[in-house]
N, CA, C and O atoms as CSV, one atom per row, in Angstrom:
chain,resi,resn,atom,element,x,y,z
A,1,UNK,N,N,-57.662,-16.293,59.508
A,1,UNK,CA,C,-56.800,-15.243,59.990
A,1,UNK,C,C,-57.513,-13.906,59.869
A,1,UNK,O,O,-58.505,-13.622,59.197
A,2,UNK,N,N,-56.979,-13.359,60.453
A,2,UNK,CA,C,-57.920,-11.728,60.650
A,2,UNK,C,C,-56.725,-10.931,60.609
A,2,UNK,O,O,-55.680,-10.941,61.259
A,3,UNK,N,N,-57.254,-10.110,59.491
A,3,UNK,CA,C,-56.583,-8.875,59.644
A,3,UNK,C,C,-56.376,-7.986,60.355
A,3,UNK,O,O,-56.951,-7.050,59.799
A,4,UNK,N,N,-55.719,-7.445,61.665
A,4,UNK,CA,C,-55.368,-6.391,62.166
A,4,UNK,C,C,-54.640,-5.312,62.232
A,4,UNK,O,O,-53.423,-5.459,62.345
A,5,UNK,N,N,-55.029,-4.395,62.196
A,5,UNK,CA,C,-54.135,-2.755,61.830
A,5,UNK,C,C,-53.475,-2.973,63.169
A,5,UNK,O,O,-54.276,-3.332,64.031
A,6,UNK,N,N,-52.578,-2.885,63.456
A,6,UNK,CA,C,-51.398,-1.976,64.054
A,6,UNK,C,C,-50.470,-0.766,63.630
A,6,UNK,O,O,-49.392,-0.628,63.051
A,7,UNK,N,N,-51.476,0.076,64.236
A,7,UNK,CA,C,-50.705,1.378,64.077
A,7,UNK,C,C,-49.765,1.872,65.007
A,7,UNK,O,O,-50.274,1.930,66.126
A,8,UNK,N,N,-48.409,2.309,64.973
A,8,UNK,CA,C,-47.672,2.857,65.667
A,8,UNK,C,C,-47.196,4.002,65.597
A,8,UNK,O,O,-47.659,4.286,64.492
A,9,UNK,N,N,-46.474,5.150,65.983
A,9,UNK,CA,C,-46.072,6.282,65.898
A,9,UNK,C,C,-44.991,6.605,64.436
A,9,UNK,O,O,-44.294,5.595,64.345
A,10,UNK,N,N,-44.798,7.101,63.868
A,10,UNK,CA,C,-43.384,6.965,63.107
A,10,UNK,C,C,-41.915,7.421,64.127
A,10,UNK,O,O,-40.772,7.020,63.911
A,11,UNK,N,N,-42.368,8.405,65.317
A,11,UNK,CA,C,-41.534,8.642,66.785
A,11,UNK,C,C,-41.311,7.365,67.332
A,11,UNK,O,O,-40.108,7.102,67.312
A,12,UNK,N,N,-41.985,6.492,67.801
A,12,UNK,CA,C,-42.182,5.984,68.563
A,12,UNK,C,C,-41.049,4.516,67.847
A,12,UNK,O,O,-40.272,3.973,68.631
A,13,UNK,N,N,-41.107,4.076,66.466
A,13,UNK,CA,C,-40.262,3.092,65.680
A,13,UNK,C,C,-39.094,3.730,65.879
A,13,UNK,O,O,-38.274,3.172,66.609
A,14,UNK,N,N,-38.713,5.227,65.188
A,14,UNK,CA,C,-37.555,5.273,65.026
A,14,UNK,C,C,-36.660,5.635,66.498
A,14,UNK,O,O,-35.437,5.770,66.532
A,15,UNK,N,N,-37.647,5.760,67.756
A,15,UNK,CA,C,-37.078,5.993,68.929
A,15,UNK,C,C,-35.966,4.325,69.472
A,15,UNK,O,O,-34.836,4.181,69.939
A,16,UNK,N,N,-37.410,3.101,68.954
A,16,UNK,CA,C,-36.781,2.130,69.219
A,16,UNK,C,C,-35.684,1.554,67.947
A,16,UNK,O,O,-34.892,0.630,68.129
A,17,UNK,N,N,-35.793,2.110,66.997
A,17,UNK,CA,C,-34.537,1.653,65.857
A,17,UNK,C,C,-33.425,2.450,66.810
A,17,UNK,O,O,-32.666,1.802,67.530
A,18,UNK,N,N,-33.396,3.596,66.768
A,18,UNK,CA,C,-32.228,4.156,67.600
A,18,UNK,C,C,-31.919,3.682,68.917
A,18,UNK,O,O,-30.805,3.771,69.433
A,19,UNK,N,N,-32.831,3.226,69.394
A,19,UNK,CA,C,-31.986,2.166,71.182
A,19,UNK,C,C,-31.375,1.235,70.848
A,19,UNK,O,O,-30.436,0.812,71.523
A,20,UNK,N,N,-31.923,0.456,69.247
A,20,UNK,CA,C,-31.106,-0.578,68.836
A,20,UNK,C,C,-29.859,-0.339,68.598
A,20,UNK,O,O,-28.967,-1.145,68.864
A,21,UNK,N,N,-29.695,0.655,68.136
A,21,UNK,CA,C,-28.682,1.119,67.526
A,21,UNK,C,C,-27.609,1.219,68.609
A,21,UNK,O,O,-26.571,0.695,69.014
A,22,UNK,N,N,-28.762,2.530,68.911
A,22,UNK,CA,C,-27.313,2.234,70.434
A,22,UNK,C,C,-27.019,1.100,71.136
A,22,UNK,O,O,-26.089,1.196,71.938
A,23,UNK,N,N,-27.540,0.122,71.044
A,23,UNK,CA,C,-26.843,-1.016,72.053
A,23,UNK,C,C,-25.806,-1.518,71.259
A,23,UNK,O,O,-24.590,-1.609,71.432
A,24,UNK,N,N,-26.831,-1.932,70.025
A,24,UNK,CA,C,-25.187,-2.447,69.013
A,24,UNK,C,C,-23.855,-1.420,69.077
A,24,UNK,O,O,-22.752,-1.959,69.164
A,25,UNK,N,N,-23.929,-0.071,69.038
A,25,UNK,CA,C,-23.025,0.268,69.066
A,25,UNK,C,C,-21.848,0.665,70.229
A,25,UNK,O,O,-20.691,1.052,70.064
A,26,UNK,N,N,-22.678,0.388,71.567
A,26,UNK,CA,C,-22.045,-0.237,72.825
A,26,UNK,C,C,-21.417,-1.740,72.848
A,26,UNK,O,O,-20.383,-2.089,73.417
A,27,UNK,N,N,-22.102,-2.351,72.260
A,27,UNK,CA,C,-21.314,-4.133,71.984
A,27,UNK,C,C,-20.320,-3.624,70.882
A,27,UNK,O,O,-19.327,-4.310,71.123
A,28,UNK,N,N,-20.112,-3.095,70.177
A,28,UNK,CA,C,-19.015,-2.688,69.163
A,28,UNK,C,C,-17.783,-2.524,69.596
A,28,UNK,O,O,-16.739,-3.080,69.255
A,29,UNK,N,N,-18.127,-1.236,70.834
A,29,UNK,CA,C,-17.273,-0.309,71.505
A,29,UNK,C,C,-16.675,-1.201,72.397
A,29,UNK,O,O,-15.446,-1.264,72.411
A,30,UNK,N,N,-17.487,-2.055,73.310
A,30,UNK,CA,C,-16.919,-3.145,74.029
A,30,UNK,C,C,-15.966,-4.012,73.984
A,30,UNK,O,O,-15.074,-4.461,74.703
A,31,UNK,N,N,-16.617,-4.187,72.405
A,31,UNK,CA,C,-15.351,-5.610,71.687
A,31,UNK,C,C,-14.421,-4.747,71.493
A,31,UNK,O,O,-13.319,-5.195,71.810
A,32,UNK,N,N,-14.409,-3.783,71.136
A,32,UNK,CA,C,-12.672,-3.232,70.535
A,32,UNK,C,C,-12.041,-2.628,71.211
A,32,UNK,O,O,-10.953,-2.176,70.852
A,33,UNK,N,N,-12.720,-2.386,72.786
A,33,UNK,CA,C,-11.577,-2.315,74.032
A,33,UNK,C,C,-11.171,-3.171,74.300
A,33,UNK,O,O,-10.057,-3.296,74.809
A,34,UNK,N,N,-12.169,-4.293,73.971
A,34,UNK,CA,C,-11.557,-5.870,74.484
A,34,UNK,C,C,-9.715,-5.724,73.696
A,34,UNK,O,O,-8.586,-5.637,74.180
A,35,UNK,N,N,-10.283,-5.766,72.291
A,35,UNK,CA,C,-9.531,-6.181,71.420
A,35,UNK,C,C,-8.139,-5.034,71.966
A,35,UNK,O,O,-6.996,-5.450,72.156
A,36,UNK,N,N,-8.429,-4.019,72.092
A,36,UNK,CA,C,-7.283,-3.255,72.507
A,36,UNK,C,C,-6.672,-3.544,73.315
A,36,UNK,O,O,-5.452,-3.404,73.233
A,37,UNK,N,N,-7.321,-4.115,74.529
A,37,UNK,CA,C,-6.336,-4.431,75.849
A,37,UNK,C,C,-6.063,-6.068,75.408
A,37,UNK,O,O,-5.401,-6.446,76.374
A,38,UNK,N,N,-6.121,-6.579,75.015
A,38,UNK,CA,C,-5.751,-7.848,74.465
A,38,UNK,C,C,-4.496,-7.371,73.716
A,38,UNK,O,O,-3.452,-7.992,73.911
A,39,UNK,N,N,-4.507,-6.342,72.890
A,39,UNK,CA,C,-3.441,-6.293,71.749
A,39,UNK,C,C,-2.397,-5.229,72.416
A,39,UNK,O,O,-1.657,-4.613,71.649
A,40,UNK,N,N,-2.340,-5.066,73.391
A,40,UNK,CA,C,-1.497,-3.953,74.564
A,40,UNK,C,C,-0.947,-4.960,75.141
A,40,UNK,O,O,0.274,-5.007,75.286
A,41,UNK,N,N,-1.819,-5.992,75.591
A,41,UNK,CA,C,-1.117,-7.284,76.816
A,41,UNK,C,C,0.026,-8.525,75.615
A,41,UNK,O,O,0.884,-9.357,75.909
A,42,UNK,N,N,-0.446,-8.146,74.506
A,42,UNK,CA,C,0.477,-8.907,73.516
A,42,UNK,C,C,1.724,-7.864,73.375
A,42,UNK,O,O,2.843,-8.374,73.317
A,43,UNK,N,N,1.669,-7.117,73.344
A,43,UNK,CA,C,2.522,-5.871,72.603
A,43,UNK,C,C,3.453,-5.922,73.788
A,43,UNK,O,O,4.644,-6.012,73.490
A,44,UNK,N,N,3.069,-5.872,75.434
A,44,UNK,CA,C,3.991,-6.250,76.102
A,44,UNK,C,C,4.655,-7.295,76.380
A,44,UNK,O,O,5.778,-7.077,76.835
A,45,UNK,N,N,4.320,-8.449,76.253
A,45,UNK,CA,C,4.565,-9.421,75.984
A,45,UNK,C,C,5.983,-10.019,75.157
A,45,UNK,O,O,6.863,-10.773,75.573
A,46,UNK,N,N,5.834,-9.437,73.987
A,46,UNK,CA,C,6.339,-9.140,73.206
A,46,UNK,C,C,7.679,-8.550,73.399
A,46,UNK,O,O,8.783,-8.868,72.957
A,47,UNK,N,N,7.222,-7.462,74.296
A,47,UNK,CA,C,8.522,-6.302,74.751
A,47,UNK,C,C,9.616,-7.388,75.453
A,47,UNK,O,O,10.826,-7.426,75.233
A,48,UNK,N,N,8.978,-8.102,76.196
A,48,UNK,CA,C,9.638,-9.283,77.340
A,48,UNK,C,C,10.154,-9.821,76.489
A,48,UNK,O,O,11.309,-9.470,76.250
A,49,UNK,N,N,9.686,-10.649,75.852
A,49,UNK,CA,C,10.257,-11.563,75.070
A,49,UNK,C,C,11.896,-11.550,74.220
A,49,UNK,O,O,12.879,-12.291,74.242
A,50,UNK,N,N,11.544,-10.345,73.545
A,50,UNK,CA,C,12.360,-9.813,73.032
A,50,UNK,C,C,13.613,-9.107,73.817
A,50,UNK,O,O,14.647,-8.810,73.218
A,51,UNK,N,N,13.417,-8.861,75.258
A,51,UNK,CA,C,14.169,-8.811,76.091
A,51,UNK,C,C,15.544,-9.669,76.291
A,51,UNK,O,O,16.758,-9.473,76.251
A,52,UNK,N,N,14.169,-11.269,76.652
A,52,UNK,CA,C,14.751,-11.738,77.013
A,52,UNK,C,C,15.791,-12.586,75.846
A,52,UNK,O,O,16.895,-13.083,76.070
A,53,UNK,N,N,15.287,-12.565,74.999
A,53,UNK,CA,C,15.842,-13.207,72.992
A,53,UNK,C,C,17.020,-12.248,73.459
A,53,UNK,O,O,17.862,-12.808,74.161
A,54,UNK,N,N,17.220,-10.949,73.201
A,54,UNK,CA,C,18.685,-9.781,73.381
A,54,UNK,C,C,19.458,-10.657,74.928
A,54,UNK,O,O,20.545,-11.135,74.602
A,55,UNK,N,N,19.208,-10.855,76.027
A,55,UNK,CA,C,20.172,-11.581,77.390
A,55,UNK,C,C,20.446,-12.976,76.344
A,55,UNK,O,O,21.601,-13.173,75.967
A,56,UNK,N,N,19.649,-13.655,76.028
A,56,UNK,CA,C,20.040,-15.005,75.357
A,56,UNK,C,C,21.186,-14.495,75.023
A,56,UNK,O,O,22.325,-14.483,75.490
A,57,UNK,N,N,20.556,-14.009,73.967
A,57,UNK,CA,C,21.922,-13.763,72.849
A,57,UNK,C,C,23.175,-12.760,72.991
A,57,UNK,O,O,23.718,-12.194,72.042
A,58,UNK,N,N,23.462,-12.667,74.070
A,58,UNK,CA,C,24.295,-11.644,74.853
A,58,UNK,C,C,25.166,-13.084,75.254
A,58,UNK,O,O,26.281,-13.468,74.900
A,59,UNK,N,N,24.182,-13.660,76.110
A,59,UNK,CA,C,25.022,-14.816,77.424
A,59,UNK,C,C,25.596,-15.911,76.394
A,59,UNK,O,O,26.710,-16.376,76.634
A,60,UNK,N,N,24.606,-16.521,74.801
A,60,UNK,CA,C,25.247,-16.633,74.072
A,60,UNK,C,C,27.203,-17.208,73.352
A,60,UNK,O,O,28.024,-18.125,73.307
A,61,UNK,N,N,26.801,-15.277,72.811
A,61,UNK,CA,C,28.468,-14.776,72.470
A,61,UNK,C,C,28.930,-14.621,73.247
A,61,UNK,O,O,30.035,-14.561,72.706
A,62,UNK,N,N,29.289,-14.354,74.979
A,62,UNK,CA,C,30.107,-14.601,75.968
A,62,UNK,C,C,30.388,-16.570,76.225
A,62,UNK,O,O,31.468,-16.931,76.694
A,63,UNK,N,N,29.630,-17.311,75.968
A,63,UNK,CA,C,29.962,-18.903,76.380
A,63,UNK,C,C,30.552,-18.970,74.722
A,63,UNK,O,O,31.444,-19.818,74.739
A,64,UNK,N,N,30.425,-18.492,73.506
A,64,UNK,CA,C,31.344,-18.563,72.465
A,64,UNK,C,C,32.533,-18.352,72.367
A,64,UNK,O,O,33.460,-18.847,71.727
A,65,UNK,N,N,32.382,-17.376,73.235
A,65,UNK,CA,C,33.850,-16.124,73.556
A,65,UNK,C,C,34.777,-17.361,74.277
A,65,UNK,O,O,35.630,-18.125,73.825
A,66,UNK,N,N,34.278,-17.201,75.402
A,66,UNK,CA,C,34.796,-18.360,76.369
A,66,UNK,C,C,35.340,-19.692,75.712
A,66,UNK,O,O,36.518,-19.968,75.944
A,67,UNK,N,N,34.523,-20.633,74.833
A,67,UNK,CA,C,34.873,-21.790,74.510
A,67,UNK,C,C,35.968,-21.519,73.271
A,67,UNK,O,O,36.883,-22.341,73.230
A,68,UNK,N,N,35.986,-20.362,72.158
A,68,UNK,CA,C,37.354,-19.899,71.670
A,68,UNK,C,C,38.322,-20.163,73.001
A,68,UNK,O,O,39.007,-21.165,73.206
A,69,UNK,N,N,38.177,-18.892,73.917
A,69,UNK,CA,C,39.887,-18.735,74.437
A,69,UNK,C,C,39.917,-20.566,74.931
A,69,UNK,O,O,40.876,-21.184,74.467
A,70,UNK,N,N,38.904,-21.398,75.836
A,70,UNK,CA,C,39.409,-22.887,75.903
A,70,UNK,C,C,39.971,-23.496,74.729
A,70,UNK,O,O,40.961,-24.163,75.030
A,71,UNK,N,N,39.640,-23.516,73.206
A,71,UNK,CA,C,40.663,-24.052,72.325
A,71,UNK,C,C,41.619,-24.145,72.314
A,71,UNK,O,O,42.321,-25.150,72.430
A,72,UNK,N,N,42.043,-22.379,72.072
A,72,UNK,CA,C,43.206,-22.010,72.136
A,72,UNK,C,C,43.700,-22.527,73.536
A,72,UNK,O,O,44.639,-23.283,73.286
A,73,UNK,N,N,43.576,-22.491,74.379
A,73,UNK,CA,C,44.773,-22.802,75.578
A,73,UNK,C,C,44.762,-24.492,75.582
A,73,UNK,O,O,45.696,-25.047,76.162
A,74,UNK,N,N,43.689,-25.341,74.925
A,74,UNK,CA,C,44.222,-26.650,74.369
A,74,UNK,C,C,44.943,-27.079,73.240
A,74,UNK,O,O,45.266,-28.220,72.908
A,75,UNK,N,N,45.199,-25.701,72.554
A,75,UNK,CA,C,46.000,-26.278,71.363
A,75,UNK,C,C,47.046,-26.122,71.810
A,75,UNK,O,O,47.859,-27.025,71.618
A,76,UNK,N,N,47.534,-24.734,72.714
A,76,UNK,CA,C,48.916,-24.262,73.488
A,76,UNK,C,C,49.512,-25.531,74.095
A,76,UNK,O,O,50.555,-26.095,73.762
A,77,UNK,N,N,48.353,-25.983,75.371
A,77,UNK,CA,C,49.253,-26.822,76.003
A,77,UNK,C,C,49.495,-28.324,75.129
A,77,UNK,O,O,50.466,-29.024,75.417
A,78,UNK,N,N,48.801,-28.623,74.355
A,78,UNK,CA,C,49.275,-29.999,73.755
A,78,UNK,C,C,50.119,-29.681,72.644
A,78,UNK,O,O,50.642,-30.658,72.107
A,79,UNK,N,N,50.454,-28.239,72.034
A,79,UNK,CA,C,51.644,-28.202,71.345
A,79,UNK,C,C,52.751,-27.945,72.683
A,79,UNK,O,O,53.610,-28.817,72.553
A,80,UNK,N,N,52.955,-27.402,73.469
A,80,UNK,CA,C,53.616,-27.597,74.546
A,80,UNK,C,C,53.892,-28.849,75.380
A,80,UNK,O,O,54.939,-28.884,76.027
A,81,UNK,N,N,53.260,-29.616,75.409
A,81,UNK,CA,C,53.336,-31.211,76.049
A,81,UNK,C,C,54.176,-31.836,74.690
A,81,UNK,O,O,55.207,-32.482,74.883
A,82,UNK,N,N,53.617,-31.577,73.178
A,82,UNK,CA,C,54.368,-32.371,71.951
A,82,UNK,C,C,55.520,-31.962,72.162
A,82,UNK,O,O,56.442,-32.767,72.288
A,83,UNK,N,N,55.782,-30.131,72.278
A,83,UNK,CA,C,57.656,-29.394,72.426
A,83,UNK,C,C,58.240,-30.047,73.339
A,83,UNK,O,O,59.471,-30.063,73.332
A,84,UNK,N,N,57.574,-30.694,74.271
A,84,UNK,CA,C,58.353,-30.693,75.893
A,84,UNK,C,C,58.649,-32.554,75.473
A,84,UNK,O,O,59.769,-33.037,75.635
A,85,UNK,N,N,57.643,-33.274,75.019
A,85,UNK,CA,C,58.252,-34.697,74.769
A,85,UNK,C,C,59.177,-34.916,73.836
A,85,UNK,O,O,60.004,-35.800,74.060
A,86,UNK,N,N,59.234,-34.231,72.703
A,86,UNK,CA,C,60.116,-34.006,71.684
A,86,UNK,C,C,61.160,-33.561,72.443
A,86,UNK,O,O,62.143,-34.301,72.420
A,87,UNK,N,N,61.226,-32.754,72.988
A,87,UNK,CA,C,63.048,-31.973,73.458
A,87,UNK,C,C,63.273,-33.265,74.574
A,87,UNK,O,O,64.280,-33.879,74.223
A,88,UNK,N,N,62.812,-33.724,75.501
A,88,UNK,CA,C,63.020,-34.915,76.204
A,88,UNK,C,C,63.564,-35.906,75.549
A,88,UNK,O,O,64.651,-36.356,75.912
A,89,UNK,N,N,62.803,-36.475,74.329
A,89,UNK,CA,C,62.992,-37.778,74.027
A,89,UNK,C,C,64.411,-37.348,72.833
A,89,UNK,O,O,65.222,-38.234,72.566
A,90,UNK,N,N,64.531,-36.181,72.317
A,90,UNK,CA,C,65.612,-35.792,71.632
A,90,UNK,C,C,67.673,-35.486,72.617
A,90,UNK,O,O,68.876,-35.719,72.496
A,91,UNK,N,N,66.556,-34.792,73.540
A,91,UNK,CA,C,67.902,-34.676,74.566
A,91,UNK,C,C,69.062,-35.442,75.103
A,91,UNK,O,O,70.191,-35.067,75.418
A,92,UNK,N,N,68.443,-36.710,75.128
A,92,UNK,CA,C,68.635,-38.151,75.849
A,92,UNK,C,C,70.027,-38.521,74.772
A,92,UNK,O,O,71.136,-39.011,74.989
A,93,UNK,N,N,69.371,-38.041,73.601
A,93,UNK,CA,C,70.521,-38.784,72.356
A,93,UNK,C,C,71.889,-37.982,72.074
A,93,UNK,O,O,72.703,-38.417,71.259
């Protein structure tokens, strides 16, 4: 093996440490717009969602609402069908 001097500038290294630099710090900048518009497209997402969770749960307590008042008008009419066979089958006597 042979020894060879390579001499370079001390300008000339730290010109290319600093291009390094800057590229890495363009791939940095890159990823964390990525990451931003990724975490914006979740965040709306999100907004929807939650939209649509509040209509659920709206349409919900209206089919709750609803299946109350149906009880009630089945307990009415079959205590009304029991009043009405009772006074019938009592009347007769």
């Amino acid at each position: 093996m042979s020894n060879e001097t390579v001499t370079y500038s001390l300008e000339a290294v730290l010109t290319r440490i600093e291009g390094k630099i800057d590229n890495l710090q363009k791939d940095v900048n890159q990823k964390f717009d990525q990451i931003d518009e990724r975490l914006n497209k979740l965040e709306v997402g999100q907004a929807k969602l939650t939209e649509k969770v509040e209509g659920i749960d709206n349409r919900l307590k209206s089919v709750e609402g609803t299946q109350k008042n149906q009880v009630w008008t089945l307990i009415i009419l079959g205590a009304s069908a029991i009043a009405v066979a009772f006074l019938t089958t009592f009347s007769k006597i």
